[in-house]
C-alpha positions in Angstrom: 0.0 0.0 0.0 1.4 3.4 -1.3 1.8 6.1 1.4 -1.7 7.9 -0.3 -3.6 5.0 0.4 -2.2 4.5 4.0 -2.5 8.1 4.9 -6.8 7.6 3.8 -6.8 5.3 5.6 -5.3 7.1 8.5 -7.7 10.1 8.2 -11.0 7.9 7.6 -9.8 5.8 11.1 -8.9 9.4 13.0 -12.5 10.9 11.7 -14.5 7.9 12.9 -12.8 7.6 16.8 -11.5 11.1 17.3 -14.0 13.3 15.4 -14.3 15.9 18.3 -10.6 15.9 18.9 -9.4 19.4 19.9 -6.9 21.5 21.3 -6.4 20.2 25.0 -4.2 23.3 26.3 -7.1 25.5 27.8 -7.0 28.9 26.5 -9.4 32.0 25.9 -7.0 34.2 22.9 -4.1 33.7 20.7 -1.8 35.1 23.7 -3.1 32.4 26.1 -2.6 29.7 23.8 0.8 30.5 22.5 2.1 31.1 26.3 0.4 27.6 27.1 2.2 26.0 24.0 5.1 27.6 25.4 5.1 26.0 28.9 4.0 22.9 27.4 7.1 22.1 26.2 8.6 18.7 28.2 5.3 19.1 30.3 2.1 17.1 30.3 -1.5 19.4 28.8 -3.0 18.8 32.2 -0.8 20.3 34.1 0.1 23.2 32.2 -4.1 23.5 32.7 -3.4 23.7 36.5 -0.3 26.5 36.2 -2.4 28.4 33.4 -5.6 28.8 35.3 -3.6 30.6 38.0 -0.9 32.5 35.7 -3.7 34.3 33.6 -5.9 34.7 36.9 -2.6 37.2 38.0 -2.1 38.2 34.7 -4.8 38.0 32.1 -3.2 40.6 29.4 0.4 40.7 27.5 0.2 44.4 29.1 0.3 42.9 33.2 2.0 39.9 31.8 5.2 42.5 30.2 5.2 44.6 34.0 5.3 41.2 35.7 8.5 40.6 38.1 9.9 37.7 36.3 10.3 35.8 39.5 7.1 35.7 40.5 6.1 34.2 36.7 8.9 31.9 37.8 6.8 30.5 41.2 4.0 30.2 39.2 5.5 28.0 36.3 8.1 25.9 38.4 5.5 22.9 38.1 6.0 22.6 33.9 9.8 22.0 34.2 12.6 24.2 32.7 10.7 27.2 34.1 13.3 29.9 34.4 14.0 30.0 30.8 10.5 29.3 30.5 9.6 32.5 32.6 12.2 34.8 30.6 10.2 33.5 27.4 6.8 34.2 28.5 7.4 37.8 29.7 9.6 38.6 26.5 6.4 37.1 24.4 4.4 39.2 26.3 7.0 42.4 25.7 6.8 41.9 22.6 3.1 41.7 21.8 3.0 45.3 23.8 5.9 47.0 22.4 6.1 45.4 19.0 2.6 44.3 17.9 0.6 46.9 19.6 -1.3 44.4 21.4 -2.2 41.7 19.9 0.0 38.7 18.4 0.4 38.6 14.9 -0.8 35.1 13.5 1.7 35.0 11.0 4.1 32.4 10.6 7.5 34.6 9.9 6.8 37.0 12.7 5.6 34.0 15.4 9.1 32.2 15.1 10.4 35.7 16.2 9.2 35.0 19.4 11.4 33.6 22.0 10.5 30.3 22.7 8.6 29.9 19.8 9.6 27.5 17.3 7.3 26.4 14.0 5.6 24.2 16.0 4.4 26.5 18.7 3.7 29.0 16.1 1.4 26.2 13.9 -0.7 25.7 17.4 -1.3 29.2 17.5 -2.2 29.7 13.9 -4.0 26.6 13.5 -6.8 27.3 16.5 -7.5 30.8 15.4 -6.6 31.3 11.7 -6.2 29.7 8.5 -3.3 26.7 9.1 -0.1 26.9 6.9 1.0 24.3 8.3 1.0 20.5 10.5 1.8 20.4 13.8 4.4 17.7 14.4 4.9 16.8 18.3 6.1 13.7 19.4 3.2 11.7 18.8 2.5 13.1 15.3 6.1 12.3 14.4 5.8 8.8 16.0 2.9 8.3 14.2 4.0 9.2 10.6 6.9 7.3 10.9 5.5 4.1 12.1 2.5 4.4 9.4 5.3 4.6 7.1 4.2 8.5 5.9 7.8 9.6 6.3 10.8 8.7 6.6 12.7 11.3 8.0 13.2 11.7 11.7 13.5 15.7 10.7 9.9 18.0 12.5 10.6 20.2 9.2 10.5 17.2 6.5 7.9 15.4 8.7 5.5 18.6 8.5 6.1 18.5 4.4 5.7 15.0 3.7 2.1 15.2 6.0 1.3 18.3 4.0 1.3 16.7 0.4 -0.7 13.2 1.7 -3.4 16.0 4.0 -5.9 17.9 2.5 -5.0 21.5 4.2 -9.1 21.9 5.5 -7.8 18.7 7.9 -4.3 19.9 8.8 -5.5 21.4 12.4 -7.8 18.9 13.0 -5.7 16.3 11.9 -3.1 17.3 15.0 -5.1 17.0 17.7 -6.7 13.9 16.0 -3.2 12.4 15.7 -2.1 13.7 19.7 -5.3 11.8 20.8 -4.5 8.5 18.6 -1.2 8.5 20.3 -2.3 8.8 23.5 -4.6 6.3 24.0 -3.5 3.4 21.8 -0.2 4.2 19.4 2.1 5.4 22.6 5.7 5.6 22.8 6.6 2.4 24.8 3.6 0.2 24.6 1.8 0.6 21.9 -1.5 -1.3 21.7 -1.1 -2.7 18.0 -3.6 -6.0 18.9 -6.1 -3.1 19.7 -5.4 -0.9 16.5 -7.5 -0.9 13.7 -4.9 0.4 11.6 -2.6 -2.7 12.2 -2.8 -4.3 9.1 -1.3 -1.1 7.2 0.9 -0.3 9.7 4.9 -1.1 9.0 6.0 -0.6 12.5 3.7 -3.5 13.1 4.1 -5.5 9.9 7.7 -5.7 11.0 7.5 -6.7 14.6 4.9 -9.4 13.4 8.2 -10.6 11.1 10.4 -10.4 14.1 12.2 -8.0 13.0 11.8 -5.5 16.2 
């Protein structure tokens, strides 16, 4: 089976068990979202929920985030891991939105990636929830995915995010992200992936080749 046909069959399995898959970092605006992608980084959604609800109780606009003592952003964030430079990024996001962007974050690509902290990724969360996507977000378990389905196979975010974008119509690429996040998380993990369970088995190589005994 040709990647094309492998990647339908992907979408028509991700539209029948995760149709109302969706953005799990909680989030109101643009600027909450991207600081929530931010802290998400080598942190689980849930409790980036838990640091959030308390970060934008303190400081619900870029303009009190920007006058915010970065120590005190620091206490609040500790819980997500990395959170110094984590802080630092945050309040230089929120800087910039005031000083740069009069306000409001741009949602385009070339000026997101400006951002500290903010990577292509990051920036495709933000653009994908509250504009028109121009791209795939590729997180661990989208890049896990792909490669396992045999969709790619580079190891590469930038390539990965390419390669998805020729086999997935662009009206699906948000969707498709969170669909994918879900998929991994409940049945194609990381460690122990439940293949037996997986209705996508049979056009799977990752599977095809431990069924050979070949990993």
């Amino acid at each position: 089976m040709n990647k094309k046909d492998r990647a339908a069959k992907l979408m028509e399995f991700l539209d029948t068990k995760y149709s109302d898959a969706k953005c799990s970092l909680e989030h109101k605006n643009p600027f909450e979202l991207i600081v929530a992608t931010v802290l998400s980084a080598q942190c689980t959604d849930e409790r980036v929920n838990k640091v959030t609800g308390e970060l934008f109780d303190k400081y619900p606009t870029p303009d009190k985030m920007s006058k915010a003592n970065v120590e005190d952003i620091m206490n609040i964030v500790r819980p997500t891991g990395f959170y110094k430079n984590k802080a630092h990024n945050i309040l230089k996001i929120a800087e910039a939105i005031c000083n740069k962007y009069e306000g409001m974050l741009p949602l385009e690509i070339k000026e997101l990636v400006k951002l500290p902290g903010v990577g292509r990724k990051t920036a495709n969360v933000v653009i994908g929830n509250f504009s028109e996507p121009v791209g795939i977000v590729v997180d661990t378990h989208v890049k896990r995915i792909a490669g396992r389905l045999g969709l790619t196979c580079s190891d590469k975010p930038d390539i990965i995010e390419k390669d998805l974008m020729t086999l997935i119509p662009k009206n699906k690429w948000n969707v498709f992200s969170h669909q994918m996040i879900d998929f991994g998380r409940e049945i194609c993990s990381a460690r122990k992936p439940k293949c037996i369970k997986c209705d996508l088995s049979e056009y799977c190589e990752y599977f095809q080749k431990k069924k050979r005994g070949g990993g």
